[in-house]
N, C-alpha and C positions, 0 to 999 in steps of 0.2 A: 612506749612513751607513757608515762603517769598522767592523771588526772591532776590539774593544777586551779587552785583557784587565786582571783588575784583581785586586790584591794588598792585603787588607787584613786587617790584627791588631785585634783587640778584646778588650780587659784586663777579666777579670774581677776584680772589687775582692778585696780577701783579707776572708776571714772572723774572721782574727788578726790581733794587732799585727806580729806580725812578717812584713814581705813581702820577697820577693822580687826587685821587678820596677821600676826607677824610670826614667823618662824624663829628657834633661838635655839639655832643649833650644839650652841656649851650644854646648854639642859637638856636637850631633846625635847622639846615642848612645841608643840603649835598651840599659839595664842588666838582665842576669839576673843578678841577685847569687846568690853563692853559700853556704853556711851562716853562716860566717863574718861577712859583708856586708861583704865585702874585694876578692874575687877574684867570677871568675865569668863568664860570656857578656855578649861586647859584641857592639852590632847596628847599623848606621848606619840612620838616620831615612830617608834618601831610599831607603831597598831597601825604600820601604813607599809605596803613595798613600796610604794613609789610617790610620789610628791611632787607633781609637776609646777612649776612657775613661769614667769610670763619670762624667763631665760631658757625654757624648754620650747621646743620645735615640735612640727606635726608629727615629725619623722621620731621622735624624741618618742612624745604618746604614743602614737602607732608601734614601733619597735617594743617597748615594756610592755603596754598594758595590751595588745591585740594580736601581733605576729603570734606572740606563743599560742591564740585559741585556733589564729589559721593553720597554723603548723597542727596542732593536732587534728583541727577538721580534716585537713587532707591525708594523715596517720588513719583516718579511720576512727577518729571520735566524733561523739556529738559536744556542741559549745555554744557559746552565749556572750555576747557582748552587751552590756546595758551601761545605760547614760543616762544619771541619777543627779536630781539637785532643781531646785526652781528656776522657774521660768528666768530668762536673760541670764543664767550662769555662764552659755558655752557649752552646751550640750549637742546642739547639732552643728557648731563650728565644729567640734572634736569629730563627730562619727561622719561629718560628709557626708549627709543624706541629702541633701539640698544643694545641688552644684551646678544646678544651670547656668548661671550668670559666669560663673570658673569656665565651665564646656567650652564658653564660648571663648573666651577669653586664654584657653591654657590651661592647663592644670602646676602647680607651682607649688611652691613649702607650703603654702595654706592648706592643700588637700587634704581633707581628713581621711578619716579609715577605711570606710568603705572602699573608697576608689583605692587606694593603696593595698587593701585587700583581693582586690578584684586581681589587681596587677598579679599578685601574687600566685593567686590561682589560675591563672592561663600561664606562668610562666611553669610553675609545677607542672602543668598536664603538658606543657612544651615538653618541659625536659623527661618527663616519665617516657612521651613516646617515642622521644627522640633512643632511648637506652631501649624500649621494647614496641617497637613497631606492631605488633598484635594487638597491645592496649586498647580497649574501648573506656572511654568515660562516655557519664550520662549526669550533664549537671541542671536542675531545675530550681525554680526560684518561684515565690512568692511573695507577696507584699499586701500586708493585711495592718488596717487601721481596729482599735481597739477605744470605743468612746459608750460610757453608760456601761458598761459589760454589754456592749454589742456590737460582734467582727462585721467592717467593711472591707469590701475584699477591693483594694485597689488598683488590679488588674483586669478585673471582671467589667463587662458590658452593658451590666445589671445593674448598674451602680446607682446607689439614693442621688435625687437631681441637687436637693438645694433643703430636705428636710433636717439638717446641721447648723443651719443657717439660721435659725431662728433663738430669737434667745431664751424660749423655754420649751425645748424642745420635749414633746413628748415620749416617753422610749417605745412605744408600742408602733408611733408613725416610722419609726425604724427598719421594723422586719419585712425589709422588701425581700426580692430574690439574691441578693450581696449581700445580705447581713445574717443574723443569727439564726433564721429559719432554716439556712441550708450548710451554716457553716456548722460541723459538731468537731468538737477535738474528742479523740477516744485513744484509750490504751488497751493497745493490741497485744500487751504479752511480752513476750519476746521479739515482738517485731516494734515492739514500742510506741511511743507516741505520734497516731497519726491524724492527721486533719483533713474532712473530707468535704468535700461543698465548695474546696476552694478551687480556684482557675491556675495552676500551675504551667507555666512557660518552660518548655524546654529552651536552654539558651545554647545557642550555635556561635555564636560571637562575642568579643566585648561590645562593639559596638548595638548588640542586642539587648545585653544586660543593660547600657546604659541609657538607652531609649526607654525602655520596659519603666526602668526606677525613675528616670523624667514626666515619663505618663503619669505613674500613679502619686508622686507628687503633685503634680497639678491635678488629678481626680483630687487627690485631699485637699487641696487648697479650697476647689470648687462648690465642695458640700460641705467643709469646717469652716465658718468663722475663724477671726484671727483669735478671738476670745474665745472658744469654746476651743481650738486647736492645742491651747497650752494642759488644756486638761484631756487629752486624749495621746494613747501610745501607739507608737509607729511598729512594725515590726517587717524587717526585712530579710529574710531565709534562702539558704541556698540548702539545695540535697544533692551530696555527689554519691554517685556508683563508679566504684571504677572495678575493669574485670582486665585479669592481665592474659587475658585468653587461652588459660589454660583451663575456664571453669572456677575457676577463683574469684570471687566479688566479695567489695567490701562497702560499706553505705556506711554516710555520714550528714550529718548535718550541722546549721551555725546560723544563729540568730543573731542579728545589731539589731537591737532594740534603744530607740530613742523613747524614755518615757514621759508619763506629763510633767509638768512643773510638781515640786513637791510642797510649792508656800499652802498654809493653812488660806480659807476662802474666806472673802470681807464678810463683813455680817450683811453687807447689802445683796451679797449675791445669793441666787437662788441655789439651796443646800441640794434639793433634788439632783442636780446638774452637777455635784460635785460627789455623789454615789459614786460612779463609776467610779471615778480615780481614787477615790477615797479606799475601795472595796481593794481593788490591784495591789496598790503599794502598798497599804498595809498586811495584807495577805504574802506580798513578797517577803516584806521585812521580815515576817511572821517565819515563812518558808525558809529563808535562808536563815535565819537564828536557829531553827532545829538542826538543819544540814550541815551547819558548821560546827554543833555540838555533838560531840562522838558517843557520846554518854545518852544522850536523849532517847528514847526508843519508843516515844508516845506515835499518837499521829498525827502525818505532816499533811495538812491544809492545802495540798496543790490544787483540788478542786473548785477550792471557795474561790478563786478569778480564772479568767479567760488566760491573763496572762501568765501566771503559777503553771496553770495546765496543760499549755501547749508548749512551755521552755523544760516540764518537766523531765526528761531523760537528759537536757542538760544542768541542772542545776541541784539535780540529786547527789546524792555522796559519791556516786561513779565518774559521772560526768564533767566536765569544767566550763567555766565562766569567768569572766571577768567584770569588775562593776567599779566605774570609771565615776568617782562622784564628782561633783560639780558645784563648788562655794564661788560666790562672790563678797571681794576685800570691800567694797561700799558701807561705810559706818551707817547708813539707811538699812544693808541688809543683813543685819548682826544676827536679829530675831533666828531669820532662815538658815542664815550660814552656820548660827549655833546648835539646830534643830539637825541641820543634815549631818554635821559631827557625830550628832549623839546618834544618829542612826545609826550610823558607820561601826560607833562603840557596841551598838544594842547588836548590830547581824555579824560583828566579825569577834566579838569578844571572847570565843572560843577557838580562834585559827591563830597558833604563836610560834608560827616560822617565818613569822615576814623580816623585815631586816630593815633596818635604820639607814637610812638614805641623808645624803644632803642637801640641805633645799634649794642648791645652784647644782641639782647633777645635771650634766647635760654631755657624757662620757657616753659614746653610742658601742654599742657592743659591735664585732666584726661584720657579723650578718648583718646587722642594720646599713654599715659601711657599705658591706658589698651590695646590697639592694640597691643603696643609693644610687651609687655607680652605675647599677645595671641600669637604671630606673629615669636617670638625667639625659634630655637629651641636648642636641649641643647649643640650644641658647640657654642651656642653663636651667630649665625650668623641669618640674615633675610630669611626667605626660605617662598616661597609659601604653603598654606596649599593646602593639594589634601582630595578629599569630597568622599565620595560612596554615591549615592542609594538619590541622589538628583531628584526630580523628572523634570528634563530640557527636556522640548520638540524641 
């Protein structure tokens, strides 16, 4: 299986009559109108694989822009999923990183990626063992907050009580025993990028995994502000090993990365407190503008953020990613929505295989079909499958 990277916009509907943002598929153009609804940012259709609209499903995202990084995580590559765009676009509706109120309730078309990813990978190690009963997997996870350029590990015990909380927060009251004093990202070489100081869970269950990403959700709720949480990146990692007991192993890894908001900061807020995020994304953009240029051969900046460094072996020329941006149609958020375009222009300007889509696709490919099927149970609704007698070490 090739490394693939993949480039996709998802329209959030406007909440007013008056929007922004229109598709005009005779031209190929995505419009960011401007006040006016005159002028404004043009964007050609094929600088996108996919274009989702509020007539796309979760099933719709999830199947284009994320099944293919699961599929190759489980191939035995390392990948990355990130969710790009300012704050209130629909950024963690898409990735489903926050589903407690869903848990309780069901899981259903709303589901975002995670869970639907989840699904996917105990069904994979279903069926692997069911074909080779010898198979060992070994799958681990992590979940690490990213605020100031400093890791909170939010699975750890250790964790900052409430110094997040504050709204000018000093970065030095930071480095407790969960944050950047013990977490280091280092590259091993050949064995690649690894992080050490973190709390790694082996997970035996879904019902593990989903407890675990419950907890450290609420740990970040706990020590973030709701204000300082928009400017701070989530990051949620799985590591598989799988050996098919002959002496064979293959190790992989896969990032969902929810990032901060990307609006520029008022002039009333303090600049300090907008370092971090300021330092990351632009560092990314940076990062992936080299890596999608084949020509480039300077040096690529993975170092300068926490988060560049530790997605590193996936977002390199070898490895694959997907980055799932996020506009809102609100004629209030033109500024942003025209900013996050021109990202999109600035880090993919160099990738020209993507392919012109329609901006009502909502045609699911067979695998998507078949997941579904697998995946529905009979009232209807999307629910996690739970496995017995999986052999997970």
């Amino acid at each position: 299986m090739k490394n693939l990277i993949l480039n996709t916009v998802r329209i959030r509907p406007s909440r007013t009559e008056q929007e922004c943002v229109e598709i005009l598929p005779s031209q190929g153009l995505l419009w960011i109108k401007d006040e006016k609804g005159v002028g404004g940012h043009y964007s050609k259709l094929s600088g996108y694989h996919y274009i989702f609209t509020e007539e796309n499903t979760q099933e719709d995202v999830y199947a284009k822009s994320a099944r293919p990084m699961v599929e190759r995580f489980l191939s035995g590559m390392n990948t990355a999923i990130l969710t790009y765009g300012q704050s209130g676009s629909g950024k963690k509706y898409t990735i489903g990183i926050d589903f407690r109120e869903e848990l309780e309730k069901g899981f259903s078309e709303n589901t975002g990626i995670i869970p639907r990813s989840i699904t996917d990978i105990f069904n994979y190690i279903k069926d692997a063992q069911e074909e080779n009963p010898d198979a060992i997997f070994s799958l681990k996870m992590t979940f690490l907050c990213i605020f100031q350029e400093e890791f909170i590990d939010l699975l750890s015990e250790n964790r900052p009580k409430s110094s997040m909380r504050s709204r000018s927060p000093n970065p030095a009251a930071l480095r407790t025993p969960s944050t950047t004093s013990n977490i280091v990202v280092r590259d091993l070489g050949k064995r690649g990028i690894v992080i050490t100081g973190v709390k790694e869970e082996k997970i035996l269950s879904v019902d593990m995994i989903l407890d675990r990403i419950i907890q450290g959700w609420n740990t970040r709720e706990s020590i973030i502000d709701k204000e300082n949480s928009t400017r701070s990146h989530t990051v949620l990692s799985f590591y598989l090993v799988q050996d098919d007991g002959k002496g064979n192993s293959v190790s992989s890894k896969i990032h969902f990365a929810h990032l901060a908001g990307s609006e520029k900061p008022k002039r009333s807020v303090d600049r300090n407190k907008e370092l971090g995020q300021s330092i990351g994304l632009l560092t990314l953009s940076k990062v992936l503008e080299n890596v999608n240029d084949k020509q480039f051969k300077g040096y690529i900046p993975y170092r300068e953020s926490k988060l560049t460094h530790m997605m590193q072996d996936c977002i390199q020329q070898t490895g694959s990613y997907s980055v799932i941006s996020h506009i809102s149609s609100d004629l209030n958020d033109y500024l942003e929505t025209r900013n996050t375009i021109r990202f999109i222009a600035r880090v993919f300007k160099n990738i020209n295989d993507t392919s012109i889509i329609s901006a009502q696709e909502g045609v699911r490919t067979q695998m998507a079909k078949l997941s579904e099927e697998l995946h529905i149970a009979k009232n209807g609704k999307f629910n996690i499958l739970y496995f017995d007698n999986i052999n997970i070490i």
